[in-house]
N, C-alpha and C positions, 0 to 999 in steps of 0.2 A: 504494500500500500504506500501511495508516494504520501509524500510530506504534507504537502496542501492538502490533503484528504485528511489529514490528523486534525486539525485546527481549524477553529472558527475563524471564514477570510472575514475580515475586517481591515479596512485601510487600505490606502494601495500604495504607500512607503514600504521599500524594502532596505533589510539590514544586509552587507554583504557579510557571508564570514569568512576568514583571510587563516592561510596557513602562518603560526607564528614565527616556522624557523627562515620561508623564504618569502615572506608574504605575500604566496600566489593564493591566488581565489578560489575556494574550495566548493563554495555555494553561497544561495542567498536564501534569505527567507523572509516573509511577508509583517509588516509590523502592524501591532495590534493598538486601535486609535481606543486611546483612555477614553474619549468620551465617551463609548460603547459599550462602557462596564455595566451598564443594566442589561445589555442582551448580553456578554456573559455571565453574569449572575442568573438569567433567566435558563439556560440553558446548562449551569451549574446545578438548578437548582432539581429539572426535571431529572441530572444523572444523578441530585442525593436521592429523590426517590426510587429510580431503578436500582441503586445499589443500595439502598436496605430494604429492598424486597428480594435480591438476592439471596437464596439459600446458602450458610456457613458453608456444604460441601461445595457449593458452586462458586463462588469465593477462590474456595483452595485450590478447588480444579482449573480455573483461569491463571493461579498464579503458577502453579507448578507447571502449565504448559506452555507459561511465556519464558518461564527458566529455561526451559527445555528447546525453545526458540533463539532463546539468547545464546544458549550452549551450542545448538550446530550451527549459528553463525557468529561465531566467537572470533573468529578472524576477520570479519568483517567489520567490527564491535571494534574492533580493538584498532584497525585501522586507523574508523572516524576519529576515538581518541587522540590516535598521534596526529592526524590531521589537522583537526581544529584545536587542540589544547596541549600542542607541544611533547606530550609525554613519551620518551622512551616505547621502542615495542615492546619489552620487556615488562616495564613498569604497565602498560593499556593493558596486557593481556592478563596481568594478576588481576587488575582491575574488572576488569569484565568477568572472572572469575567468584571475585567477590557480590558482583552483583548476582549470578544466579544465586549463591546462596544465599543471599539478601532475600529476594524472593522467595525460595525455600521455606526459605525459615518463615514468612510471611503467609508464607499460604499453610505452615500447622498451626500459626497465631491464629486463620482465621477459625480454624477446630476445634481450639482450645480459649480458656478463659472466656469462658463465655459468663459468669458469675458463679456464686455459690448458694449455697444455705446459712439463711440469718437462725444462728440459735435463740429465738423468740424466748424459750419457756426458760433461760439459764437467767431471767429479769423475772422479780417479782410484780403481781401483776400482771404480767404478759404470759402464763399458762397455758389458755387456750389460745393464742394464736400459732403459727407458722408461716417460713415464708423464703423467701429466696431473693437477689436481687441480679439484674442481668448486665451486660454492657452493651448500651445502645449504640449506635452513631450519632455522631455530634451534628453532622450534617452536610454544608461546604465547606473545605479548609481551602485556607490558602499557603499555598507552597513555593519558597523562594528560593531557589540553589545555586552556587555558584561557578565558578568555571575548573577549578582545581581536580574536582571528581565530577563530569559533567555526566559519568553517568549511574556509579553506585550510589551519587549522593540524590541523585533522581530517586532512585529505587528505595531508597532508606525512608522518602516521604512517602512515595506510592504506594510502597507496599502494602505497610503497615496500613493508611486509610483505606486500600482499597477491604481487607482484611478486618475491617470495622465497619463497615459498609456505608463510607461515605463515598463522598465526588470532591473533585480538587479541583483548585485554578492553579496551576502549574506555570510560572514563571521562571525558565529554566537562565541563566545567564546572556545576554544578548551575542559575548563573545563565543560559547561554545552550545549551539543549541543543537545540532544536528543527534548527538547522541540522546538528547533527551524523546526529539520528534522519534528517532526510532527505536527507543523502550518502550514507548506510547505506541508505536504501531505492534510492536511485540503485544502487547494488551488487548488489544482491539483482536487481534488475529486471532491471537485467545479465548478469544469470545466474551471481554470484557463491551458493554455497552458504551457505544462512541460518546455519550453525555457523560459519561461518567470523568472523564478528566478533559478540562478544557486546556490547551496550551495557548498562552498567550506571551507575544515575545516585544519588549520595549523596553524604555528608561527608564527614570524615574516616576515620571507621572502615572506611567501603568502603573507602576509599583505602589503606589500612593491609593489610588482608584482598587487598586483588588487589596489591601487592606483596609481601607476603611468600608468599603462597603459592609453595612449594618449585616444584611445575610452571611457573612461570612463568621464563623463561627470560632476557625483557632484560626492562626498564622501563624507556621513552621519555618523557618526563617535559619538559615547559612551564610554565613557573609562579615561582614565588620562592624565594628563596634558604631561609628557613623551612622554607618545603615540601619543597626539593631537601636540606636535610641530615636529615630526618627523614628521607625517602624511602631516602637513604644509610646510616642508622641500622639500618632498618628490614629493607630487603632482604634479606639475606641473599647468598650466593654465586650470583649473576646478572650479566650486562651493564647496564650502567645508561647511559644517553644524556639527559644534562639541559643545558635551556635556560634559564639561571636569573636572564634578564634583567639590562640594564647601566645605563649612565650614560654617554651618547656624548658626548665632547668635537667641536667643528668646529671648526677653525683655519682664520681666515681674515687671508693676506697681502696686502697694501696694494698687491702688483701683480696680485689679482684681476681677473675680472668680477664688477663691484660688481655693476650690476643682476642678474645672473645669483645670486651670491651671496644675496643677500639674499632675492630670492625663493625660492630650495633651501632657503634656512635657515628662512623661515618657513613651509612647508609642511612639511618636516622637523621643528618643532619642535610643531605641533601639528596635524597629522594623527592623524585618530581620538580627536579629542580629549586626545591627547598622551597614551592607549592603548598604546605603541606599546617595544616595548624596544630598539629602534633609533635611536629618535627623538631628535633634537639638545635635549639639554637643556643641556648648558655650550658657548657658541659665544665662541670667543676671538677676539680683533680685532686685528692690529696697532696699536700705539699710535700711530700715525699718521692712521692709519684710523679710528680706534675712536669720536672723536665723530660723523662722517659715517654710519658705517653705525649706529651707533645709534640715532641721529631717522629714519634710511629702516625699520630693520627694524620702531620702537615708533608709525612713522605705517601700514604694511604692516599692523602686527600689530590696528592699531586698527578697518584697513577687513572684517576679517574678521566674516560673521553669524555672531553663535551663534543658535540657538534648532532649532526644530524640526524632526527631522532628515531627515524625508520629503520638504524641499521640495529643487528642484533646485538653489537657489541657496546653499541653506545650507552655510556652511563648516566651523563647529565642533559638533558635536549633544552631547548631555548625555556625561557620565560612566557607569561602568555602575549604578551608584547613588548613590546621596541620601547615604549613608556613604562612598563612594569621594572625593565632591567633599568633606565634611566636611574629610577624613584630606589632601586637598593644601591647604586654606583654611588647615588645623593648621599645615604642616609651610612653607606660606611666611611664615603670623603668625610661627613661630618664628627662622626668618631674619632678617623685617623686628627681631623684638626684640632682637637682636646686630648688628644694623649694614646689614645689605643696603635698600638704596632700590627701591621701586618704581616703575616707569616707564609699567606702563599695568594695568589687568585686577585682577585680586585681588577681584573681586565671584560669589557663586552665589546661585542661585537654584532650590533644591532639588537635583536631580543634575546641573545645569548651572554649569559652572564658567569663567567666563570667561576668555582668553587672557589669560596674565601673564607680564608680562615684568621680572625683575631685574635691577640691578648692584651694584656696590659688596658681594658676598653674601662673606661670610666661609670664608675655606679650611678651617676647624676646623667649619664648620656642617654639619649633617647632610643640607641639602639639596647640600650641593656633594659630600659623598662619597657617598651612597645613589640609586637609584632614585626619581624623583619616579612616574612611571606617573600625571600627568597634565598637561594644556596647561599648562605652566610652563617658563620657559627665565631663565637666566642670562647675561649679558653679561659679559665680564672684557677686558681691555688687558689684551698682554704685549710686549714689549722686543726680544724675541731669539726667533730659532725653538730654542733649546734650553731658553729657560723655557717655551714654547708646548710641545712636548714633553713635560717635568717636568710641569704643571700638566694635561695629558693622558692622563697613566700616574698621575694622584695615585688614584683609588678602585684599589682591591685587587680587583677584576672590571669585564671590558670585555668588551662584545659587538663594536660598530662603532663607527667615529672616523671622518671626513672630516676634510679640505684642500683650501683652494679657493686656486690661484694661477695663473699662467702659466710658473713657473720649471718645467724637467721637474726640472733639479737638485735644487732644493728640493723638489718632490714626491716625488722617488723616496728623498730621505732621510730623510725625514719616514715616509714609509709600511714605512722601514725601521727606525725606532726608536719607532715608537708601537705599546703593545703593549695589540693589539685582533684578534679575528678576522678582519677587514677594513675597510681604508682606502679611503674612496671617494675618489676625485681629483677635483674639481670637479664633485662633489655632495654631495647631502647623505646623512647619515649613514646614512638609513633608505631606501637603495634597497637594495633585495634583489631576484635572479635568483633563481627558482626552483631553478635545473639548480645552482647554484653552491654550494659547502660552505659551510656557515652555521653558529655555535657560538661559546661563549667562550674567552677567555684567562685567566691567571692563576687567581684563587683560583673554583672549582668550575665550570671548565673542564672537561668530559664527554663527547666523542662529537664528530658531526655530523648536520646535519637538512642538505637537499638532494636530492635524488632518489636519487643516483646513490652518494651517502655516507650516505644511511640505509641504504639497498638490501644497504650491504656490512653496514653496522651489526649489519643484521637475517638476517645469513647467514655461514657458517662454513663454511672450508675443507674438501676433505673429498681427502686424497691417495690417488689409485691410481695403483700402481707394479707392471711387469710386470719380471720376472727372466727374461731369455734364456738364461740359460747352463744349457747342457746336460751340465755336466760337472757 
């Protein structure tokens, strides 16, 4: 099914989308006029009613046959990846991997958890009654995803709602839509009902228009911190679930596995071109440690290719654009001019941005308290695991942190005072399980993405209570 058949034509602007590493034209697709958000909402609204008239097994059976879609054309999938979003072959096809099981897993969500039984009579007074309570659908959501995972991170929203038996407005990134328009035609093929997810592709103003519209019920939202407090401005009285990207510290103790270590940290620290908001951008050393792992991780860091990302060998592939690699060139120039050294990288080459590696980077600099969102990592020696710690909790938002050591002691206290959504134990920062609650901490901390904690996200209790007494 082509692409225009996915989506509501509205407007007759189109966005073109450009390969990032040669900037040739890959496709275009058709832009979606904000002022039209009441016929998408209308048409939103007849796919919440077809999808919670959907039977549970019929649910599971559309998702597990769009998996099954997605899997025999897994090279294909994996392609559009490198195509529109720069990524490595290597890195597209894990990905595309993760999304069938995204799915997967989505479609035993829709099976399961459907509610329980309320123990009525365990309350005095409440004797004779009994009762249960179910998980409804919430209704329309709205879904905003970005360009980094253009298409697991598709799938993380979908899934789970379609699995609760609502309808989406589907706002996939303007920069990387083509993988989105074809998990949605995977759906469809499925025999998911074409109402059921509307895709709509723009700026800002769409963006604006399919969250505030009253009918819309949660907004699931990926993307930056910017974006997430507009989005919170903006909304109105709905659920809101944002993922608003971190700044992962790694701690790594002098009774590690070194080789183990260093290799976790360098794949962690610039996979997908350091894309990634999981990804190890401040990795702390014990000071004992700290010259040794430093010449292993910036001679590691050195053997990695960048350049073109279709080849199998390729480890690092461009940025998502020519502006993206500018905006980290900027923000390590700014470091180096307050004191931070660097150790390898600091060179682009249009939207290709070479691995770079700092130390000596200032605690008051903005690269150490913000989101870098590209191949860039910092080195620092600490003293004590309670400055590794401090120096781990210092940005005011945290996705994921790692600790690599041997001690369980030291591990388990560590993952007990670092405040992050999840502590990987001797890995690195940016492993994620699909099935597992995923989100942030501290300042705009919102929800969970996961299968199984979208799934609730996207659905609301609903209690029925029988009265026995006949008196």
């Amino acid at each position: 099914m082509s692409a225009t058949k996915l989506r509501v034509a509205i407007g007759v602007d189109t966005i073109s989308v450009d390969n990032p590493y040669d900037g040739s034209l890959i496709g275009s697709v058709d832009v979606t006029d904000a002022s039209k958000i009441n016929e998408l909402v209308a048409r939103a609204r007849q796919g919440a009613e077809l999808s919670r008239d959907l039977p549970r097994h019929r649910r599971a059976s559309i998702l597990e046959t769009a998996a099954r879609i997605v899997e025999s054309r897994r090279d294909a999938f994996a392609r559009t990846i490198v195509l529109e979003a720069g990524k490595t072959i290597v890195q597209a096809r894990k990905e595309v991997f993760r999304c069938v099981n995204t799915l997967r897993l989505s479609a035993e969500e829709a099976k399961r958890n459907a509610g329980e039984i309320v123990p009525f009579d365990a309350y005095a007074g409440s004797e004779n009654r009994q009762g249960w309570f179910t998980r409804e659908p919430l209704g329309i959501i709205t879904a905003i995803t970005p360009y980094n995972d253009p298409l697991n991170l598709v799938a993380h929203k979908l899934g789970p709602a379609i699995a609760g038996g609502n309808s989406v407005l589907l706002k996939p990134s303007e920069l990387t839509p083509l993988s989105a328009i074809n998990l949605v035609g995977a759906l469809i093929e499925a025999g998911l009902p074409q109402e059921v997810i509307t895709v709509a592709i723009g700026g800002p103003d769409l963006g604006k228009a399919l969250v505030s519209a009253r009918e819309v019920r949660m907004v699931s939202f990926t993307g930056g911190f910017a974006t997430g407090e507009a989005i919170s401005r903006t909304a109105g009285l709905k659920k809101l679930a944002m993922e608003l990207g971190g700044n992962a510290p790694v701690i790594v103790m002098d009774d590690c596995d070194f080789d183990k270590a260093v290799e976790a940290c360098v794949s962690g620290a610039f996979w997908a071109a350091g894309q990634n908001c999981i990804g190890a951008q401040r990795i702390l050393v014990q000071a004992g440690l700290y010259e040794r792992f430093r010449d292993a991780f910036v001679a590691a860091t050195k053997k990695l290719k960048a350049g073109e990302p279709s080849q199998q060998d390729t480890d690092v592939g461009p940025m998502i654009s020519k502006q993206a690699a500018e905006r980290a060139e900027a923000a390590v120039n700014a470091a180096l001019d307050v004191g931070a050294r660097l150790l390898c990288g600091h060179r682009r080459e249009g939207a290709l941005y070479y691995p770079t590696v700092l130390e000596a980077t200032p605690p008051t600099c903005g690269l150490w308290h913000e989101e870098v969102f590209a191949p860039v990592v910092m080195l620092a020696p600490f003293s004590s695991l309670d400055e590794a710690i401090n120096m781990a909790n210092d940005p005011e938002y945290s996705l994921h942190a790692a600790i690599f050591t041997n001690n369980l002691f030291v591990a388990l206290e560590a993952a007990g005072r670092i405040e992050a959504g999840g502590v990987m134990i001797n890995d690195s920062s940016d492993y994620r399980f699909d099935a597992m609650p995923f989100g942030g901490f501290k300042y705009g901390s919102m929800g969970r993405e996961g299968v199984r904690f979208a799934y609730e996200e996207m659905t609301q209790p609903k209690v029925v209570c029988i009265n026995r007494d006949k008196g």
